[in-house]
C-alpha positions in Angstrom: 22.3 180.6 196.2 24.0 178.6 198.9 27.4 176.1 197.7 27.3 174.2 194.7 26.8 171.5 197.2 25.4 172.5 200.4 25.6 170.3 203.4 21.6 170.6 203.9 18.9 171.1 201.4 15.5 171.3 202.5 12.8 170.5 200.3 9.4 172.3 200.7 6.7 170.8 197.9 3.8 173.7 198.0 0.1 173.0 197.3 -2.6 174.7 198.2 -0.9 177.1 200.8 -1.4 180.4 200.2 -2.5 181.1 204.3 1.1 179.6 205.3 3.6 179.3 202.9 4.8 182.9 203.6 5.7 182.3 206.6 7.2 178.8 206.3 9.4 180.1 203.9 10.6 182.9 205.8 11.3 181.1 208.7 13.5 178.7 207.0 15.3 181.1 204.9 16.3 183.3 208.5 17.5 180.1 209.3 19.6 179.0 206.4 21.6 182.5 207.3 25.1 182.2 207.6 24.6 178.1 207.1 25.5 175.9 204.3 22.0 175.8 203.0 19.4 176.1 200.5 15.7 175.7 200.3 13.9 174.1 197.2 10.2 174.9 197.0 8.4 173.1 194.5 4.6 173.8 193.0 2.8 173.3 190.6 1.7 175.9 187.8 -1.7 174.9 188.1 -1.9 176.0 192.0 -2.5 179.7 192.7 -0.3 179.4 195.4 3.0 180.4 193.3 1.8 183.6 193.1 2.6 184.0 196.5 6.1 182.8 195.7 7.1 185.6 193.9 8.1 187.6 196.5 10.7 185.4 197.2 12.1 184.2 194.3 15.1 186.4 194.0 16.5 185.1 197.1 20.2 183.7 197.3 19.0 181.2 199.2 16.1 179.6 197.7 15.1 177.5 194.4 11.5 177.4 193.0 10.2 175.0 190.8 7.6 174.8 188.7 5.9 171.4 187.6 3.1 171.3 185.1 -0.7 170.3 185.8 -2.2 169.2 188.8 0.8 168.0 191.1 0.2 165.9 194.6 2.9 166.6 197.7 4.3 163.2 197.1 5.3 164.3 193.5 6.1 167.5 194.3 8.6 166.2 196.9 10.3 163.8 194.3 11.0 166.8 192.1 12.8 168.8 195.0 14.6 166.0 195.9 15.7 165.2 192.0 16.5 169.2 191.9 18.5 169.6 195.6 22.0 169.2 196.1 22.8 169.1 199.9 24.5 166.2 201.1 21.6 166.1 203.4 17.8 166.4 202.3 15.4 167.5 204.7 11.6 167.5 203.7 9.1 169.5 205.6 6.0 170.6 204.1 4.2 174.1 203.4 2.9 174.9 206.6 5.1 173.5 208.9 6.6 176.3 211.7 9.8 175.5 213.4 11.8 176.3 216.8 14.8 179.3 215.4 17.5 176.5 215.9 15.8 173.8 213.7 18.0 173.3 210.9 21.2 173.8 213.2 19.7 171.1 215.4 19.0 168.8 212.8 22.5 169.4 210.7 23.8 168.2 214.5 21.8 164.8 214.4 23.3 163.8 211.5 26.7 164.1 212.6 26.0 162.5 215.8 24.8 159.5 214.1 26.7 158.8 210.9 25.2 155.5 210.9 21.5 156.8 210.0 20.0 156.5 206.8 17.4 158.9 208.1 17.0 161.3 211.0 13.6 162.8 211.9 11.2 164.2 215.1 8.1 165.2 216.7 5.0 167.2 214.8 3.1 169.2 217.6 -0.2 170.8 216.9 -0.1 174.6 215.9 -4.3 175.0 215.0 -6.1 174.3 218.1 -9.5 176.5 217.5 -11.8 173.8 217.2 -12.5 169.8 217.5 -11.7 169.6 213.7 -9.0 170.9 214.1 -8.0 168.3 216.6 -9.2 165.7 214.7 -7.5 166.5 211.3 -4.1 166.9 213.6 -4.4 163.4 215.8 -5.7 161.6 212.1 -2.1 162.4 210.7 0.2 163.0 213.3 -1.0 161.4 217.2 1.7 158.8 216.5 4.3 161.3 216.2 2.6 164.2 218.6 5.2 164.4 221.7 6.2 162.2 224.1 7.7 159.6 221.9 11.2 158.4 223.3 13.6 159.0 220.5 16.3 156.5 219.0 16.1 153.3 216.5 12.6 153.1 214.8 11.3 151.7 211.4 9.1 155.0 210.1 9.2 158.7 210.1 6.4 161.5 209.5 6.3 162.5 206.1 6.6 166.3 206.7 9.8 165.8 209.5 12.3 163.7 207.7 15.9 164.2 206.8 18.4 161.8 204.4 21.7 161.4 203.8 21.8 161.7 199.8 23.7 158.3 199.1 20.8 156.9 200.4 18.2 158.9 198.3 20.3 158.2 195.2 21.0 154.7 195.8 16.8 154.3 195.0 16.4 157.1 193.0 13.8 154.5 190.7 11.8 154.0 193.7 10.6 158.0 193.7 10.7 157.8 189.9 6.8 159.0 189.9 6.3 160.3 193.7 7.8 160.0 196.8 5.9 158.3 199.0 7.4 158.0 202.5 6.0 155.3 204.5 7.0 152.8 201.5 10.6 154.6 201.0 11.1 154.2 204.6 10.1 150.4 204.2 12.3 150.1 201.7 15.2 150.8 203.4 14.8 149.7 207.1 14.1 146.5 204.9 17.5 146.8 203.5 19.1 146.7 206.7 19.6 150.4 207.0 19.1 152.5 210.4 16.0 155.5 210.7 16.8 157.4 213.4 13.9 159.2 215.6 15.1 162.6 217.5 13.0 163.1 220.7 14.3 167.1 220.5 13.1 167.8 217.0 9.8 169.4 217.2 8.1 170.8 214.1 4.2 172.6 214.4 1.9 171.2 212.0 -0.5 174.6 211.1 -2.3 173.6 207.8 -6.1 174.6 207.7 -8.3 172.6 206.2 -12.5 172.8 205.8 -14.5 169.9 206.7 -15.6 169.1 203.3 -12.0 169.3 201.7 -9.8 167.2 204.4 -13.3 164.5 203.9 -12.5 164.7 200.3 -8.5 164.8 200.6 -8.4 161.8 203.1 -10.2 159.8 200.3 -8.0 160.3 197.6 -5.2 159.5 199.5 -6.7 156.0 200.7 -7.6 155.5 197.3 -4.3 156.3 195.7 -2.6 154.2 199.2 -4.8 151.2 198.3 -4.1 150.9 194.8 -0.4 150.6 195.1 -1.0 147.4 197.2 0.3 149.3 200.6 -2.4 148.1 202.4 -3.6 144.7 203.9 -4.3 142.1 201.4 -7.9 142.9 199.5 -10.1 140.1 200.9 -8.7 140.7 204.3 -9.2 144.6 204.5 -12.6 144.1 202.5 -14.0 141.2 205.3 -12.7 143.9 208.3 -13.5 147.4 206.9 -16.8 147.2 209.2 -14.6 147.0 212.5 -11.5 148.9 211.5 -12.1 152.4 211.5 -13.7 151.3 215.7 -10.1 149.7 216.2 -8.1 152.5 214.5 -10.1 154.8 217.3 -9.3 152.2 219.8 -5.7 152.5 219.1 -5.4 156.7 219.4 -6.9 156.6 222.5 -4.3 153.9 223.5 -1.8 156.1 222.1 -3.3 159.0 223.9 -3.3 157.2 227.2 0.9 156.2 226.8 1.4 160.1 226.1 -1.2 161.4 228.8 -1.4 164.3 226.9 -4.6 165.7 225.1 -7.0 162.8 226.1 -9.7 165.2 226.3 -9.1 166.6 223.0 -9.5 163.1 221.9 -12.3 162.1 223.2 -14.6 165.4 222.2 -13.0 164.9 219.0 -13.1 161.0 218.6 -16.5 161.0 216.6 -15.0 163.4 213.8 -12.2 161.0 213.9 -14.3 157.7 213.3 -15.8 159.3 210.6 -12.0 160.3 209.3 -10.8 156.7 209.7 -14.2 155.0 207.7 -13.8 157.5 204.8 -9.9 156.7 204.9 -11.2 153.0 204.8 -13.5 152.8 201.9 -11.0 154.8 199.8 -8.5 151.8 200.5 -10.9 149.5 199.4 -12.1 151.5 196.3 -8.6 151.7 195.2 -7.3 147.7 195.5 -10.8 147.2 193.8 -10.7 149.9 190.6 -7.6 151.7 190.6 -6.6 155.0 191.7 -7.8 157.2 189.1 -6.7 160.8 189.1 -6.1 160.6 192.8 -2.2 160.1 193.0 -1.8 163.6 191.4 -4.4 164.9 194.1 -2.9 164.3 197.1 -1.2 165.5 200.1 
């Protein structure tokens, strides 16, 4: 294992991976060579996907955890966070590939701006077979899919996120029961502290997904999103669910247009996406109206 306290730790929750986590982990691990780092992957024993951890679990490197029962990313995360001790926490997820210099790269940004509570960058597209594909990819990541001019901003994606661990410590209650990015990074850009977006960081989003299962996936995250209150007030979201997932479209092919890059992706792809955006819709609403359920320990 890397320094009783290594400059970076990069946390990796696993969950349903057993096509990718291989080789996420390996290229990490190359990279953490010769570096003041570690890797934390975190699972859940309930997942078949630890088996294929096994092969790495002697490494110097690398930690694995194992949570019991059904586990979602966000609560996965909150345990490798709890567990690492870099005085930087990077959090991808299991699927992600990166350029060979990544963690060198992102270990730089940090020192160039001390200032930042939070560094991240870019997700590009690494499955490109088919219009689902596309649309899975531009439902999660368009905002984030270069260009994007790097520098101040207010939120970071989920799987390409870095923090300085006074920060993470300073609200270690707020991740108590699942880290949850878009509302940690509201939390502190609302506490006056700086997130910092690095135009050079480019990570490959590569996670497969069936029809049926991303349908069903994007569902219970809405639900479990909604019932924390993150969304728009319930009468308001409830009188416009009708019309939003037609302006949610109308805003990716905005986005689309700024970037002039994969507009005809989009567009071929665009009625998959509606569909994405209305089931992503109703399980807002279900959840401000009954609850989550068991979806917050079902989640990507």
């Amino acid at each position: 294992m890397a320094a009783e306290s290594p400059e970076i730790s990069i946390v990796v929750p696993v969950r349903l991976a057993r096509e990718t986590i291989a080789h996420t982990l390996q290229a990490l691990l190359d990279q953490c060579a010769g570096r003041d780092a570690e890797v934390t992957a975190v699972v859940s024993r309930a997942d078949a996907t630890r088996e294929a951890l096994r092969p790495f679990q002697s490494h110097p490197r690398l930690r694995v955890i194992e949570m019991d029962g059904a586990r979602s990313v966000p609560q996965l995360r909150a345990e490798g966070i709890r567990a690492s001790r870099g005085a930087l926490v990077a959090i991808t997820e299991d699927h992600c590939l990166f350029p060979h210099d990544w963690v060198e790269r992102l270990m730089a940004a940090h020192r160039a701006h001390p200032d930042a509570a939070a560094i991240g960058g870019l997700v590009e597209n690494g499955r490109t077979a088919s219009l689902l594909d596309w649309a899975i990819y531009f439902s999660r990541y368009l905002v984030w899919m270069p260009p994007v001019p790097g520098g101040p901003v207010r939120q970071l994606p989920g799987n390409h996120a870095s923090y300085r661990r006074e920060v993470l410590e300073a609200h270690r209650d707020f991740f108590a029961h699942g880290f949850w990015e878009h509302e940690f990074h509201n939390r502190i850009a609302a506490r006056g502290r700086a997130l910092w977006l690095d135009a050079q960081l480019v990570v490959t989003h590569n996670k497969p997904y069936g029809f049926l299962a991303y349908v069903a996936l994007r569902y219970r995250h809405a639900r479990c999103f909604g019932a924390m209150g993150a969304g728009q007030p319930r009468l308001r979201r409830i009188v416009s669910a009708p019309l939003l997932p037609f302006l949610l479209l109308l805003r990716a092919w905005r986005l689309a247009a700024q970037k002039r890059r994969r507009r005809r992706e989009l567009l071929l792809c665009s009625p998959i996406l509606l569909l994405f955006y209305g089931v992503w819709c109703w399980g807002e609403i279900v959840g401000q109206l009954f609850g989550p359920g068991q979806t917050c320990s079902q989640t990507d």
